[in-house]
C-alpha positions in Angstrom: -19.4 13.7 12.5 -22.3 11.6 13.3 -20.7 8.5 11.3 -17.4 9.0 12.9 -19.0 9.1 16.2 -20.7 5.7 15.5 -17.7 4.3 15.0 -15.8 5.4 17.9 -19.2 4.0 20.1 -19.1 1.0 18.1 -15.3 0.2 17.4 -16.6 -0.8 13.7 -16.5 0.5 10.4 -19.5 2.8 9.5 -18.7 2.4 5.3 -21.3 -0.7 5.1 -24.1 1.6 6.9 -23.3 4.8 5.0 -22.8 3.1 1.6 -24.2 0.1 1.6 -21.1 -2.0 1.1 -17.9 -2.3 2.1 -15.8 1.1 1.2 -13.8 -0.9 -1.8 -16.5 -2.7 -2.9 -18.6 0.4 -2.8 -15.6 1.7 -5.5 -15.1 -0.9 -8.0 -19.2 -0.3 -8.4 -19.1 3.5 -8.9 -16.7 4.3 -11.8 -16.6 7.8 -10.9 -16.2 7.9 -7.3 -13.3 5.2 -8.2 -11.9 7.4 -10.6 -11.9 10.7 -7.7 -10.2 8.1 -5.4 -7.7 6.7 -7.5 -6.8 10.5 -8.9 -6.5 11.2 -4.6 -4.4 8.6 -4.6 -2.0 9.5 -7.1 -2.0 13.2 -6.0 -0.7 12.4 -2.4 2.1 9.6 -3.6 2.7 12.1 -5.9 3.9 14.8 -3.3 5.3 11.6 -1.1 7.4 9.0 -4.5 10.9 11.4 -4.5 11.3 11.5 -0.6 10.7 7.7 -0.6 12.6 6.8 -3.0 15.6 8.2 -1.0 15.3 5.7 1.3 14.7 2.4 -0.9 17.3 0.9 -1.8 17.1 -1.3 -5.2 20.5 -2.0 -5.8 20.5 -5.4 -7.7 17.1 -5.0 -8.3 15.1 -6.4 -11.7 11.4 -6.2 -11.2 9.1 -3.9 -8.5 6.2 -4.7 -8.4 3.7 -1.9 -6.6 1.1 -4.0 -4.8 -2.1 -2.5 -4.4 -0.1 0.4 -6.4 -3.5 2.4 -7.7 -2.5 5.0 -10.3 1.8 3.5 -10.2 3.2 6.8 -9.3 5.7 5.6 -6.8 7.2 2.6 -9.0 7.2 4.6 -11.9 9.4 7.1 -9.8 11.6 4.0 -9.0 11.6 3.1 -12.7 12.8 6.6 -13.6 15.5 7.2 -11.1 16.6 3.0 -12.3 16.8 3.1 -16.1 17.2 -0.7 -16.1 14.0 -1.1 -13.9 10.9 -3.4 -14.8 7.9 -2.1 -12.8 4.6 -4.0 -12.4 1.4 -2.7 -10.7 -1.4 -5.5 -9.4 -4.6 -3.7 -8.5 -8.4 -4.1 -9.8 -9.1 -3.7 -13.3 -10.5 -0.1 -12.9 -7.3 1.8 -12.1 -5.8 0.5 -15.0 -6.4 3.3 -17.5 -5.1 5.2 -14.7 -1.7 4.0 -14.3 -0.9 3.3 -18.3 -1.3 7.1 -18.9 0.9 7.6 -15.9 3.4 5.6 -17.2 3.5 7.7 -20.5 3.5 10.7 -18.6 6.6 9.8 -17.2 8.1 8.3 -20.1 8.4 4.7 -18.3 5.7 2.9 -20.6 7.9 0.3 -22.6 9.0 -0.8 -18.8 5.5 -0.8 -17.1 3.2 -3.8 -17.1 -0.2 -2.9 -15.1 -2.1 -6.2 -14.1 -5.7 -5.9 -12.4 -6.5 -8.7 -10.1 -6.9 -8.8 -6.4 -3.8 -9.0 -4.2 -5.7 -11.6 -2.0 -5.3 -14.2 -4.5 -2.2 -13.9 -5.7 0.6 -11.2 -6.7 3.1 -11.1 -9.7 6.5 -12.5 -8.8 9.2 -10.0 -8.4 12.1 -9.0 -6.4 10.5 -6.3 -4.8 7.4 -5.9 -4.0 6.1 -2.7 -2.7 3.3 -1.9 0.3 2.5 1.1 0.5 -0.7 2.5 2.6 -1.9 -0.8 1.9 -1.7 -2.8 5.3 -3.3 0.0 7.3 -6.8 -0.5 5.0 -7.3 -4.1 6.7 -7.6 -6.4 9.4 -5.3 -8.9 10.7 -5.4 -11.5 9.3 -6.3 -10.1 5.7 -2.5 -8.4 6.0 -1.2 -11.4 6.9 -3.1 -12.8 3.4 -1.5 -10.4 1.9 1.8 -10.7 3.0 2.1 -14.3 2.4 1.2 -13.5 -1.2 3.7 -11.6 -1.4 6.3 -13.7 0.2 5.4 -16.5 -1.7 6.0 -14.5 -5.1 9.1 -13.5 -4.3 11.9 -14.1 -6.6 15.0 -15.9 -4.5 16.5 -12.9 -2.4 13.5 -10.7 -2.8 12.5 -8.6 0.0 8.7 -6.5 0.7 8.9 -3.3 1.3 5.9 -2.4 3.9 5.4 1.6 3.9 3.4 3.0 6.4 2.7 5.4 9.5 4.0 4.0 12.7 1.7 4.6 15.7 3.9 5.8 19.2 2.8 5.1 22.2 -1.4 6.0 23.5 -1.3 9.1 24.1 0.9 11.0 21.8 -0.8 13.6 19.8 0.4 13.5 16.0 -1.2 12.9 12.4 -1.3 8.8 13.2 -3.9 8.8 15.8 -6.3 11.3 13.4 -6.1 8.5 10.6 -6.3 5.5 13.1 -10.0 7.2 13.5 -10.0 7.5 9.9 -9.1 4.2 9.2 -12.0 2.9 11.5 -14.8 4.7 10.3 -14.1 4.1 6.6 -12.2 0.2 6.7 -11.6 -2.8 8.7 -8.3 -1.3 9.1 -6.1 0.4 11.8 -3.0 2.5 12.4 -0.3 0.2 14.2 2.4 0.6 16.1 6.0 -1.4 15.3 5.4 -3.9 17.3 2.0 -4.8 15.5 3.7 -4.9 12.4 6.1 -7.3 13.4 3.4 -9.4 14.9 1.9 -9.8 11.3 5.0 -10.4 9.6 5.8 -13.2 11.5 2.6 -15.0 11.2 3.3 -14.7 6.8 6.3 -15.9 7.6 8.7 -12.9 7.3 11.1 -11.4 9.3 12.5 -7.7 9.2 15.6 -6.5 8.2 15.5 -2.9 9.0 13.1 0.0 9.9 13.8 3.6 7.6 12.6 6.6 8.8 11.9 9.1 5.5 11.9 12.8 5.0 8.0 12.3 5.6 6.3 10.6 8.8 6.3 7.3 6.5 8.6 4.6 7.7 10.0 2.4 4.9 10.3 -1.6 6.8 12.3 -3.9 4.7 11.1 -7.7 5.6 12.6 -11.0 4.2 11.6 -14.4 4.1 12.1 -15.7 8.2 
């Protein structure tokens, strides 16, 4: 409690102080603490790929690619519910083992390229890429890095398909303001609200094309190149 209280008196993440790094650097240092997130990771897209996948449309669709995708689960759902499906996952080297046995598991691996690198230099090109829980780990300006990676790696027609919780207006109680304070103890990251979003987009140079509500409180927002 005492960390989280720091943070709220302080408005900063208390991951440097506690760990002596930032929180992702902390990880790609610690192979087993990596390996406990990463399996976290996969466990709650796990309970969360289906229900998305209702709403994601891939009609047309050649290559996904899963930016920042950890462990792959939620392409590799993608890839099994599209037979014809190439999926790609761009994260650091670490998670790779990770998201190759998930890909046998699921009996996706002759479709499923994994690629570790760092989505602030540059992503694989595709027609989708996907975002999900990625924006809300970082500042400003490092999603709108991101974003413009991804927009520029976009195959003609491509779209980004941003995936997160969508904070209402201050004061209403729900599960978004509880992992804003998460998100600000741990990251550089926040919560935002629509409106935030759409702030970022247009600064990497995207505009949206619709806003999906899923059978979970994760909204699915479908951008284009503006």
């Amino acid at each position: 409690m005492g960390r989280l209280a720091d943070a709220v008196r302080t408005g900063t993440t208390q991951a440097e102080a506690a760990l002596g790094a930032p929180i992702f650097d902390w990880l790609a240092a610690a192979p087993k603490e990596a390996e406990v997130f990463t399996n976290a990771m996969t466990a709650m897209t796990h309970g969360l790929a289906h229900r998305l996948a209702d709403v994601i449309d891939l009609k047309g669709t050649e290559v996904v690619a899963d930016v920042g995708g950890a462990g792959g689960n939620l392409v590799q759902t993608l890839m099994q519910r599209h037979p014809r499906l190439t999926g790609v996952v761009l994260d650091l080297p670490h998670v790779g083992a990770e998201a190759d046995t998930s890909a046998a598991t699921l009996g996706v691996t002759d479709r499923f390229t994994f690629v570790g690198g760092d989505f602030f230099e540059e992503v694989p090109s595709a027609d989708v890429h996907l975002l999900k829980f990625v924006l809300h780990d970082w500042d400003d300006d490092s999603c709108v890095r991101i974003l413009r990676n991804c927009r520029e790696a976009l195959r003609p027609g491509g779209r980004v398909l941003v995936m997160e919780l969508l904070v209402d207006e201050v004061g209403t109680p729900g599960l978004e303001p509880l992992m804003d304070l998460n998100m600000m103890a741990l990251s550089t990251g926040r919560e935002r609200s629509l409106d935030e979003f759409e702030n970022l987009f247009e600064r990497a140079g995207l505009k949206p094309a619709s806003t999906k509500p899923s059978a979970t409180r994760i909204s699915v927002l479908e951008l284009v190149p503006a």
